[in-house]
C-alpha positions as semicolon CSV with decimal commas, in nm:
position;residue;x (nm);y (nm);z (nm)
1;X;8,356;3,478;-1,149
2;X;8,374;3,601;-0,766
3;X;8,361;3,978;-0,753
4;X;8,324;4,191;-0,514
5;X;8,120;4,506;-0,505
6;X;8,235;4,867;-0,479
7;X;7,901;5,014;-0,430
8;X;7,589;4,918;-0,422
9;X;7,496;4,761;-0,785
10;X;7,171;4,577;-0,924
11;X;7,258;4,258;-1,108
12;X;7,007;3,992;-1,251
13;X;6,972;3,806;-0,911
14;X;6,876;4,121;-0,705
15;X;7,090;4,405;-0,565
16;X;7,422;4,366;-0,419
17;X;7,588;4,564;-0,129
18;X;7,932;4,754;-0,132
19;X;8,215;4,526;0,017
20;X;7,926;4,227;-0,072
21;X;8,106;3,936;-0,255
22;X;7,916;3,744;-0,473
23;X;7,967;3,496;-0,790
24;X;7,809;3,666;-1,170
25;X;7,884;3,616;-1,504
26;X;7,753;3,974;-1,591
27;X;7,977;4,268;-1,634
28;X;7,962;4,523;-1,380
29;X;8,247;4,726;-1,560
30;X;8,405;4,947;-1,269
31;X;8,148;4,863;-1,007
32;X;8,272;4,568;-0,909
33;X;8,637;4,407;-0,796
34;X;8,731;4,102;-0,992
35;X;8,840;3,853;-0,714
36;X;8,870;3,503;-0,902
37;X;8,860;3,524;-1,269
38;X;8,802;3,238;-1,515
39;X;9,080;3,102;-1,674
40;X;9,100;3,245;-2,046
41;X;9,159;2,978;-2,326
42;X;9,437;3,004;-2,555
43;X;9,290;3,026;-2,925
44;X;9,541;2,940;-3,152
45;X;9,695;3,211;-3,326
46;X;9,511;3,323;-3,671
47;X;9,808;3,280;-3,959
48;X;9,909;3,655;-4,097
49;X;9,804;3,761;-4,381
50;X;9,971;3,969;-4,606
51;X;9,845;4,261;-4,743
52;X;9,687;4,308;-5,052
53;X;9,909;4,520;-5,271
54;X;9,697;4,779;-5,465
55;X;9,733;4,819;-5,787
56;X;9,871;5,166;-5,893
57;X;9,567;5,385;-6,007
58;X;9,497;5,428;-6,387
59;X;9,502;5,782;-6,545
60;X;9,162;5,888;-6,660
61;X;9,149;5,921;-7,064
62;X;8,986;6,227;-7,184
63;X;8,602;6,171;-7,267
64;X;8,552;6,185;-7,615
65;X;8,326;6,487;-7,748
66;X;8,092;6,507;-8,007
67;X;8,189;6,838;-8,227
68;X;7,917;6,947;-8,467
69;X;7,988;7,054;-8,836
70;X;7,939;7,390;-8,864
């Protein structure tokens, strides 16, 4: 992509200049202008899933005890 530099920034190929243009495929984040993007391709849409329903939650039966014969 062509970008242009907003300050002075260090890429792979060396440093680069404020107002410098130059073509990278690194991101620069907000250091650089984007001047000439590539062209994004269109992924085809993933089909929707629908949700899982949970089952409702089980009530917890009592533990059983042990009682001793006195």
């Amino acid at each position: 992509m062509l970008v242009k530099a907003k300050w002075s920034v260090k890429g792979s190929d060396g440093w680069h200049l404020g107002g410098e243009v130059f073509h990278t495929n690194e991101d620069f984040g907000d250091a650089v202008e984007v001047l000439d993007a590539p062209v994004a391709r269109k992924e085809e849409p993933e089909p929707v899933k629908e949700p899982v329903k949970a089952e409702p939650a089980k009530a917890k039966t009592p533990s059983r005890r042990k009682t001793t014969a006195k």
